[in-house]
GULUMPA-212087 format. One record per residue (C-alpha): residue number from 1; residue in one letter; z, x, y. Coordinates in steps of 0.001 Angstrom, whole numbers. Layout:
N
rec k:NUM	r:a	zz:Z	xx:X	yy:Y;
...
***
This chain:
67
rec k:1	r:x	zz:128734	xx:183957	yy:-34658;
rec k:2	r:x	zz:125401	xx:182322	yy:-36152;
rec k:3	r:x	zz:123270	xx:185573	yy:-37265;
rec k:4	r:x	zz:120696	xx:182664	yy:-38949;
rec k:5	r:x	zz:118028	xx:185410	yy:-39485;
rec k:6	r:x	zz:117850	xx:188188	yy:-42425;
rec k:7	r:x	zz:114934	xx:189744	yy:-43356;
rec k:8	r:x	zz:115123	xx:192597	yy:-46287;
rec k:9	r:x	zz:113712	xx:195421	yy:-44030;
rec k:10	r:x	zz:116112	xx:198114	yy:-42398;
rec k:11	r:x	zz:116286	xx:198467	yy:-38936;
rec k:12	r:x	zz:113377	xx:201208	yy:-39120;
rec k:13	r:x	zz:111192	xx:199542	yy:-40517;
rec k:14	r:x	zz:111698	xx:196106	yy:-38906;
rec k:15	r:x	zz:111551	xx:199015	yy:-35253;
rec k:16	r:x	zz:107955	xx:200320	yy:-37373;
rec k:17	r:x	zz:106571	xx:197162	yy:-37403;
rec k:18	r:x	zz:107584	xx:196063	yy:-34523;
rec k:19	r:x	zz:106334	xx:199273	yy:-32548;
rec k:20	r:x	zz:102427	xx:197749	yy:-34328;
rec k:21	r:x	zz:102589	xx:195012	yy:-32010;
rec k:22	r:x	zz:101004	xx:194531	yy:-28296;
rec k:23	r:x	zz:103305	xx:194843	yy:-25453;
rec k:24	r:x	zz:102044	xx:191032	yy:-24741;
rec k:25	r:x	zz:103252	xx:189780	yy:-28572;
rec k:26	r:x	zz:106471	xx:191544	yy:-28274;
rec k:27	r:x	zz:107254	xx:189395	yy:-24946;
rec k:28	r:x	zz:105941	xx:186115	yy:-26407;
rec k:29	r:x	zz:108608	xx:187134	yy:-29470;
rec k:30	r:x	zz:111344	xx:187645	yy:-27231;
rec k:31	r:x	zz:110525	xx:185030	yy:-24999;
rec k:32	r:x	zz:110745	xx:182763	yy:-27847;
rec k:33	r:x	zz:114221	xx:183992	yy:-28890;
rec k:34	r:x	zz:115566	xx:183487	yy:-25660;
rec k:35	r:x	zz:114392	xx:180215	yy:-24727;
rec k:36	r:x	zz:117240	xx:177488	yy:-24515;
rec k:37	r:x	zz:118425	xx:176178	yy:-27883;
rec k:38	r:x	zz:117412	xx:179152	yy:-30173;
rec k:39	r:x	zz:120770	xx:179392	yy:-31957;
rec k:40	r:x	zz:120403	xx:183181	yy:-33479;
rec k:41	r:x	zz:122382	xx:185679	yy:-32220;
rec k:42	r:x	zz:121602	xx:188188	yy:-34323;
rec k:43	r:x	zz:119419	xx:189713	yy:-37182;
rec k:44	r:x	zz:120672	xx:191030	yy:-40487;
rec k:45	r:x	zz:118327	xx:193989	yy:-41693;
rec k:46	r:x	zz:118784	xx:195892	yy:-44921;
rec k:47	r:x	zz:121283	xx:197911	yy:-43484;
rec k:48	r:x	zz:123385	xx:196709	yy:-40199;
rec k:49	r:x	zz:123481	xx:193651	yy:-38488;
rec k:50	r:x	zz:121445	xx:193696	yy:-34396;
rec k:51	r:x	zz:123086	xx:191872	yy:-32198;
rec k:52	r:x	zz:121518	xx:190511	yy:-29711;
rec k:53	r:x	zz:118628	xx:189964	yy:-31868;
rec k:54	r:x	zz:115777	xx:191219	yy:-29098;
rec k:55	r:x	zz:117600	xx:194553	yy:-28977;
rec k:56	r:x	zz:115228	xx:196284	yy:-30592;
rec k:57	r:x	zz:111835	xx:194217	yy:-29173;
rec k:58	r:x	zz:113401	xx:195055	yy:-25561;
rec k:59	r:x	zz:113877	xx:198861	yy:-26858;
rec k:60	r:x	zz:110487	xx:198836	yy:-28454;
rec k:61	r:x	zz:108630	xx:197547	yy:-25078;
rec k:62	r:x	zz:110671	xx:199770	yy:-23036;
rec k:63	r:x	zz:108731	xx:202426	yy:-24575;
rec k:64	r:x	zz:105423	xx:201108	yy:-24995;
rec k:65	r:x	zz:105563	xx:200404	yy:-20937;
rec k:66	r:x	zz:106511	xx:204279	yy:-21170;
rec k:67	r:x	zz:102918	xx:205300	yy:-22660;
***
């Protein structure tokens, strides 16, 4: 499995910042990570690994469609 991204956040943080963005920038994000050829499967935070790695931007706009 090809994780490919890490960033030194933990997963709530990385969920905090990405609960700052518009509903509209967290689709362009995970429209980018799903286009054809993006070979990332998952994201390593601070403290577990998120597989698939728009989990948590599909979670996040879940509930900003919710407000």
């Amino acid at each position: 499995m090809n994780y490919g991204s890490m960033t030194d956040e933990t997963t709530a943080q990385y969920r905090q910042r990405i609960s700052k963005m518009s509903i509209e920038d967290i689709q362009k994000a995970i429209d980018y990570l799903d286009q054809p050829g993006y070979n990332c499967e998952g994201l390593v935070t601070a403290d577990e690994v998120i597989v698939p790695r728009t989990k948590i931007l599909h979670e996040v706009l879940r509930e900003k469609q919710k407000e």
